[in-house]
ZADOMI-359521 format. One line per 4 residues: their letters; for each residue x, y, z of C-alpha. Coordinates in steps of 0.2 Angstrom, whole numbers, plus 5000, padded with zeros to 4 digits. Example, Ala and Ser with C-alpha at 12.3 -4.5 7.8 and 13.67 -1.06 7.14 Angstrom:
2
as = 5062/4978/5039  5068/4995/5036
//
This chain:
64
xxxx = 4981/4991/4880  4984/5005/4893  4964/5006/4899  4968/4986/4902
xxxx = 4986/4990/4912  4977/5007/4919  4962/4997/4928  4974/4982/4933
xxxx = 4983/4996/4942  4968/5001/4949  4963/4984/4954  4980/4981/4963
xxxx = 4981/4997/4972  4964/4994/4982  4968/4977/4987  4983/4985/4993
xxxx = 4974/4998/5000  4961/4984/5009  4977/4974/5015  4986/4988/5025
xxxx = 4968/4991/5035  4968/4974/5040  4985/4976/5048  4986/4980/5068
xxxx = 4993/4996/5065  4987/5015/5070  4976/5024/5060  4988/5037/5055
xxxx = 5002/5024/5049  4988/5016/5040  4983/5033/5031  5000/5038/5028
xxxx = 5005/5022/5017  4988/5023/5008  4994/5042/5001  5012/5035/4997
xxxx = 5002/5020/4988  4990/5032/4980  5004/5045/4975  5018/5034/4968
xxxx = 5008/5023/4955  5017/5008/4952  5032/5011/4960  5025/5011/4977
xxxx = 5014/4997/4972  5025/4987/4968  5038/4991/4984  5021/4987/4995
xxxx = 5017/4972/4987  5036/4963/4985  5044/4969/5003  5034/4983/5013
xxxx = 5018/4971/5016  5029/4959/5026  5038/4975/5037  5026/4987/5037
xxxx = 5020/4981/5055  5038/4983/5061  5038/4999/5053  5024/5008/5061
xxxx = 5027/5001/5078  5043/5007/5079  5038/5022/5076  5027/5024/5092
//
């Protein structure tokens, strides 16, 4: 049961991963969120997915 929820974890990170380097956003905003993806397991995961995918533009804009 954990190898099943390990590589749906897997699978869900790199499309997450694959949807923040479609985003118009800089390179380095676009590295930055794929460490904090890859660092914070499900956690971040699951913040990206449910409200950071729909900000994340407003985000790194702002910060230019």
């Amino acid at each position: 049961m954990g190898l099943i929820i390990y590589i749906i974890g897997i699978i869900a990170t790199v499309y997450a991963i694959m949807d923040v380097f479609k985003k118009n956003i800089s390179t380095a905003c676009k590295l930055g969120v794929t460490i904090i993806l890859l660092l914070t397991s499900w956690i971040g995961l699951l913040f990206y997915l449910f409200y950071g995918k729909d900000h994340i533009e407003e985000w790194c804009k702002s910060q230019n």
